[in-house]
Structure formats: structure tokens, C-alpha cells
C-alpha positions in Angstrom: 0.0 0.0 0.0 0.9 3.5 -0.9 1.0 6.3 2.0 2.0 9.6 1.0 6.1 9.5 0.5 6.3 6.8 2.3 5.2 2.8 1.0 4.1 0.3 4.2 3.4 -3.2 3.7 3.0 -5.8 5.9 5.0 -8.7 5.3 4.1 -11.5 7.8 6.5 -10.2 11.0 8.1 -7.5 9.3 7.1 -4.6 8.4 8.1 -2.6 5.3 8.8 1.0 5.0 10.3 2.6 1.5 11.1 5.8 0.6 8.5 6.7 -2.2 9.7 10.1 -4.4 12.2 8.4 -7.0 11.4 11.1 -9.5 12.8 13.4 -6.7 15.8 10.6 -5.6 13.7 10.5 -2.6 14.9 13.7 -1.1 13.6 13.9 2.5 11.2 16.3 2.6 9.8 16.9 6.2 6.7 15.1 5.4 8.8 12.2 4.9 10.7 12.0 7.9 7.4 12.6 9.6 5.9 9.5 8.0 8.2 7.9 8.9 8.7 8.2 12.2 5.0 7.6 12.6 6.0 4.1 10.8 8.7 3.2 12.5 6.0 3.9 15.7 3.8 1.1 14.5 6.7 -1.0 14.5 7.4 -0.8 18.3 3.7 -1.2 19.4 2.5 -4.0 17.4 2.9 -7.2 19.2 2.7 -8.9 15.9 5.2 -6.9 13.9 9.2 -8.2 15.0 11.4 -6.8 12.6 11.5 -3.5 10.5 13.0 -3.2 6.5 14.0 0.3 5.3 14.4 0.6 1.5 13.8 3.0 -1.3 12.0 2.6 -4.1 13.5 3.8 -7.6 17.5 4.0 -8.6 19.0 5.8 -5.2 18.1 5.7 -1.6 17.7 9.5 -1.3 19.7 12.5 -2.3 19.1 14.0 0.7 17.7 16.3 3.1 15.5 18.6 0.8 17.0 21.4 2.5 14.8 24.6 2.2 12.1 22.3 4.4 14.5 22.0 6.8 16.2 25.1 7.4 13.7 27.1 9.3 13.8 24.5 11.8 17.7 24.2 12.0 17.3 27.9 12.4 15.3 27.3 15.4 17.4 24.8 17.0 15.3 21.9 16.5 13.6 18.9 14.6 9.9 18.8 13.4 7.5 17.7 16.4 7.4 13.8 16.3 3.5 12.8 15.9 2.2 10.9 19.3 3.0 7.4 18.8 6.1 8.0 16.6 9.5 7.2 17.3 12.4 8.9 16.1 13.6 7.7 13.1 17.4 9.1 14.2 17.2 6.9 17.5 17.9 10.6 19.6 15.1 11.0 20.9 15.2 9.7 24.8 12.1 7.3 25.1 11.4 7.7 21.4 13.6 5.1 20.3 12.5 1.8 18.4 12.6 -1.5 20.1 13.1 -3.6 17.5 15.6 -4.5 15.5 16.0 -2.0 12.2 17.5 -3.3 8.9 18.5 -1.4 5.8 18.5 -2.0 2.4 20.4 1.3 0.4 21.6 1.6 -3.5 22.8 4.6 -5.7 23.2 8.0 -4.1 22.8 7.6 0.0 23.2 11.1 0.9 23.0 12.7 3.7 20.4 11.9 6.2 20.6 8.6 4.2 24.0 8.0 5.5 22.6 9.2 9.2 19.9 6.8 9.0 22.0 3.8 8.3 24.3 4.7 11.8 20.6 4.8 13.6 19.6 1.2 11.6 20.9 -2.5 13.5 22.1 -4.2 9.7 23.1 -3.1 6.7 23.0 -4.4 2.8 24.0 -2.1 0.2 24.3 -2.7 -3.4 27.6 -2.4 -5.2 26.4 1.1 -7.0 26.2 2.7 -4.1 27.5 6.4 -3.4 27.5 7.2 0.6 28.2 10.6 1.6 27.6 12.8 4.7 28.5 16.2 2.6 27.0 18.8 4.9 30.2 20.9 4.8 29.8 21.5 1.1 26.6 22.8 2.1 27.5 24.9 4.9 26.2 23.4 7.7 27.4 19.9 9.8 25.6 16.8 10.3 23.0 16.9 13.0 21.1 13.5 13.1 24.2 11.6 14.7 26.6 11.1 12.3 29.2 13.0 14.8 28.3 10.7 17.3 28.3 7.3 15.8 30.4 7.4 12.5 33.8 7.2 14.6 32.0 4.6 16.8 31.7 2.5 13.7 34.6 3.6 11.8 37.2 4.4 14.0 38.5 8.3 15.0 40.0 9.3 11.4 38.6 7.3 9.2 35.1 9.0 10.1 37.3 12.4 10.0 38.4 11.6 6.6 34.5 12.0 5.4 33.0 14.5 7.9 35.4 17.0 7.3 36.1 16.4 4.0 32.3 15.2 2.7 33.9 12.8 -0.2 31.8 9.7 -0.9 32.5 6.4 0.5 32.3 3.6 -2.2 30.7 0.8 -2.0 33.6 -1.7 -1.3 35.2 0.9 0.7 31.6 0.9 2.8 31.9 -2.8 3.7 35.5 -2.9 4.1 35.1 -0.1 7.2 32.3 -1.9 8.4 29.3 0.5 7.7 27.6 -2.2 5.5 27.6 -6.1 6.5 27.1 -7.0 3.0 27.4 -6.1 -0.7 25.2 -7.5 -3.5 24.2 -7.1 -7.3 22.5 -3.8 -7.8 18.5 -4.7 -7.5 19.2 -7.8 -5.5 19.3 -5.6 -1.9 15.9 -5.7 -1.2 15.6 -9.1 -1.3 18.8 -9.9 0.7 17.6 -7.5 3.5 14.4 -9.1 3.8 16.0 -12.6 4.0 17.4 -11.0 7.0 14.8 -9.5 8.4 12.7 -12.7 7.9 15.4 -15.1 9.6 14.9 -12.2 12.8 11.3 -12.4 12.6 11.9 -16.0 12.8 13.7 -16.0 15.9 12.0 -15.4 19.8 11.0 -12.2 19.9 11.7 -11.4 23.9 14.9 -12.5 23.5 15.8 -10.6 20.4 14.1 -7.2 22.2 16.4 -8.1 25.0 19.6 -9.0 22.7 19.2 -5.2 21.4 18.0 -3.8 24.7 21.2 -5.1 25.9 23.5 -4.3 23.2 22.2 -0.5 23.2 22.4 -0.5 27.3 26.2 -1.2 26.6 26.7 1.5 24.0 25.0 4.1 26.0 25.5 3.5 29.8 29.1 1.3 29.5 29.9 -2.4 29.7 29.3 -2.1 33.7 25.9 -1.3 33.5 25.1 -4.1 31.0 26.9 -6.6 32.5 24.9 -5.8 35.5 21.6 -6.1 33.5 22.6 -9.7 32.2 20.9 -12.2 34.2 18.3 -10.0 36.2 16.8 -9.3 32.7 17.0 -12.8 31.5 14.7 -14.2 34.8 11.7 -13.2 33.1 12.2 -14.6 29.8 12.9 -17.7 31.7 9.5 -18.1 33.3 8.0 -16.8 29.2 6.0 -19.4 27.2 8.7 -18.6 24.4 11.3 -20.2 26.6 9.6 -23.5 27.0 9.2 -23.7 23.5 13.2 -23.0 23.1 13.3 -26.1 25.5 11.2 -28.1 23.7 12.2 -27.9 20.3 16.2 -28.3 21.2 14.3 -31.8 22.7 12.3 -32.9 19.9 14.9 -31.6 17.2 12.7 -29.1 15.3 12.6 -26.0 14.7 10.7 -22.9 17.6 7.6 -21.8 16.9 7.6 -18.2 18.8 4.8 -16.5 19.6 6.4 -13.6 21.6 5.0 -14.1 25.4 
């Protein structure tokens, strides 16, 4: 189904958002990243939905921020009012975060808040055309949706210097060779690849993947300490979840779970 500039679709357990301008290169217009967020909020409430896919539809993942939209509220300090339910698409939000896991599937021109959105996103898969870049210094401005704070996280200190400051394109192979991307394919084949791994998530118990992420994040944002702490005390009440006996009992009976999230 169509929604504005955004596509959803259903897709058993996963739910499918793509960028819908093409004839624009899917510039992110606010409307967009409004849409979005409001998406990505559907995602996190619905007990049936376990694993998210962003794409784009058309030859490039998006050219950008459409930047007159944008500049009144930079000018103000701030990003658009999130819509009540939403979460924020940039993961910055405190409380507005997704909790499930994100994953991404990105070909031709990824500029941008397209590169920004990838740091926020769990997994990866880019085709071999594809052209990253976070060029807001040619534009006169810096990145402002995270890329300051994760790039170097994911990249190492001057490797993510060597593109912020300088706002050249990352190619493709460079991409996965740096680790932004866990894996390259055939230009038109990304979509599909991403949704085989979003489909093998969906497949997998759903409290434990929340708390594989929970966990992961808890590290990232609060220090090892405080996850290691979290460890067992948040595994107990998985243990005591119908999910858990069915781990048991298919490990027994030598088939594969059937999860049903409680």
C-alpha cells in the first residue's frame, strides 16, 4: 500500500517501510521523515510486527535532506514535532527510540540523512552502486542527526574524520571494508537480501531478540558495567516466558521454535 512519501506493507512479521519520491531521488522532505517516524512507531507497538526493513523505491536511496524544508527549523534549533505514537527515526530522541531491530537495504546516491539513518539502523545491505556521503560541509552546515556521534563509533576516530570533514563519498567496497555495511550485492538484488534477514529475525523469539538489542544498546549508551549488571536480572523473566519453554522443547524434539512472543 501507498502512504504519501512513504510505502508500508506488511510482510508476515516484518514490516516494510520505502522511501517513495524516485522522481525526486527520494529527497527527505519533512513530510517524509514525519511519515516515517509515525511508521517506525507502529513497529514498536505492534505485538505482531518483530522486525523492520527500510528501502527505497527507484535507482537511489535519497539525495538527501530537501533542505529549504529543513532550514527554518535548524534555524530554530530543533527537529519537526514527532506525531504521538512516533519514534524517532534518528534513534535521539530519549524514550522515542524503536525496540526492534531495524534493517536497511540502500543503492545509488545515499546522501545525507541517508547515510545518518543507516548509523541509527541494527544491519546493513547495500548494493555495489552505491555512493555514501555525509557532505553537509559542502553545504555549509554539519551533520546533525548523529553522524558525529556514531560514525567514529563504527569507523574508527580518522577514518570518520576523513569524510565528515572532507564530505567525499564512501564507495561501495570501501563501505563494507570499514564496516558501515555487512554486505554487498548485485545492484537490484538488496531488497531481497535485507528481507531474508529480516525474515530469519522475525523467525527468531521475539523477547529475546528485544532483549539481545535492549542489551546491546544498554552497553553502548550506559558502559559495559551497567550491562553486565543487567545480564541475568533481565533474562529471569524470559525464563519463566511461554517462548522459553518452547526453546526447550524444540532443542528436545529436534525441530525448529515456533515463537509466539510471550
Amino acid at each position: 500500500m501507498a502512504s504519501g512519501k512513504l510505502s508500508v506493507e506488511r510482510r508476515g512479521h516484518v514490516l516494510l517501510m520505502g522511501l517513495n519520491r524516485p522522481d525526486k531521488m527520494n529527497a527527505f522532505d519533512v513530510e517524509m521523515f514525519l511519515e516515517l517516524a509515525s511508521a517506525m512507531g507502529e513497529l514498536d507497538r505492534d505485538g505482531e510486527l518483530r522486525c523492520g526493513l527500510l528501502f527505497a523505491h527507484g535507482r537511489h536511496f535519497t539525495a538527501g535532506l530537501d533542505l529549504p524544508q529543513w532550514a527554518p527549523f535548524f534555524t530554530e534549533a530543533r527537529f519537526p514535532d514527532l506525531p504521538a505514537g512516533a519514534c524517532d527515526p534518528f534513534g535521539l530522541v530519549e524514550g522515542r527510540q524503536v525496540g526492534k531491530p531495524m534493517v536497511m537495504a540502500v543503492q545509488g546516491i545515499c546522501y545525507t540523512i541517508g547515510l545518518e539513518l543507516m548509523l541509527a539502523m541494527d544491519i546493513r545491505v547495500a548494493a555495489t552502486d552505491t555512493r555514501l556521503g555525509q557532505i553537509e560541509v559542502r553545504r555549509g552546515i554539519y551533520p546533525v542527526g548523529g553522524a558525529t556521534v556514531r560514525l567514529h563509533r563504527e569507523l574508527g576516530w580518522g577514518n570518520a574524520m576523513r569524510y565528515l570533514l572532507t564530505g567525499d563519498e564512501i564507495p561501495a567496497d570501501e563501505a563494507l571494508r570499514l564496516g558501515l555495511v555487512q554486505e554487498l550485492v548485485e545492484p537490484g538484488r538488496q531488497f531481497n537480501r535485507a528481507l531474508e534477514i529480516a525474515e530469519t529475525i522475525a523467525r527468531q523469539a521475539p523477547l529475546g531478540v528485544k532483549a539481545s538489542l535492549k542489551s546491546a544498546r544498554r552497553t553502548v549508551a550506559e558502559g559495559e558495567r551497567a550491562a553486565i549488571e543487567r545480564l541475568l536480572p533481565d533474562l529471569e523473566p524470559i525464563m519463566k516466558s511461554e517462548d522459553a519453554a518452547e526453546g526447550v522443547r524444540s532443542f528436545v524434539e529436534r525441530r525448529e521454535a515456533r515463537f509466539r512472543g510471550r
